[in-house]
N, C-alpha and C positions, 0 to 999 in steps of 0.2 A: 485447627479446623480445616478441613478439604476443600480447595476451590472446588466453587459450585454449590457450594451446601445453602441449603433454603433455608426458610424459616418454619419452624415446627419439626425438621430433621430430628431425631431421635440418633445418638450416638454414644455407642458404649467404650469405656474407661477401662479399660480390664487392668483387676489387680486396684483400683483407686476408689473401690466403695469402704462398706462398713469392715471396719478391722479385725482379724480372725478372731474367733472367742473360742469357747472350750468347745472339745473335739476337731476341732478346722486349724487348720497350718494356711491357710490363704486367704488372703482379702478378700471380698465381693467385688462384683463390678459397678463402677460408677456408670449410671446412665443420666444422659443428661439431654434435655430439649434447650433448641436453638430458638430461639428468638430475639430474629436480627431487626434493626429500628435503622433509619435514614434520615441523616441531618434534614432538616426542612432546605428548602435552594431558593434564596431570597433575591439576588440579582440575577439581572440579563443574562451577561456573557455565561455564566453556569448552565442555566436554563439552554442557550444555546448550543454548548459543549454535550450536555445532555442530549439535546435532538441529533446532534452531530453521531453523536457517539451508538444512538439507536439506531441511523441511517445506514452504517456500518455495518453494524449485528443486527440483521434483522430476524428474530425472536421471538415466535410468542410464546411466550412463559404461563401466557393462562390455555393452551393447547389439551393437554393432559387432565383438566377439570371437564370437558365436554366430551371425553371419549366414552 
């Protein structure tokens, strides 16, 4: 998968879909959606590595929904 890829990305497999059948000499392509899930973060110090880590990268990731 490519750093950076979101969740709901749509990403094609060429050559790795359904198997050639009669008249076709080539496979299909596999397309496949991404959906990524995030461990739950149940202690402190994580949580703080977190904020630490957004302090850093500052991001907004929901930008692109309000254009």
């Amino acid at each position: 998968m490519p750093p950076g890829t979101s969740s709901g990305a749509r990403l094609r497999v060429r050559g790795r879909g359904v198997p050639p059948t009669h008249g076709h000499d080539v496979a299909g392509d596999l397309i496949v959606e991404t959906q990524l899930v995030l461990p739950a973060v149940a202690d402190e110090r994580s949580k703080a590595l977190l904020r630490e880590f957004a302090q850093l990268n500052p991001v907004d990731v929901r930008a692109h929904l309000f254009r």
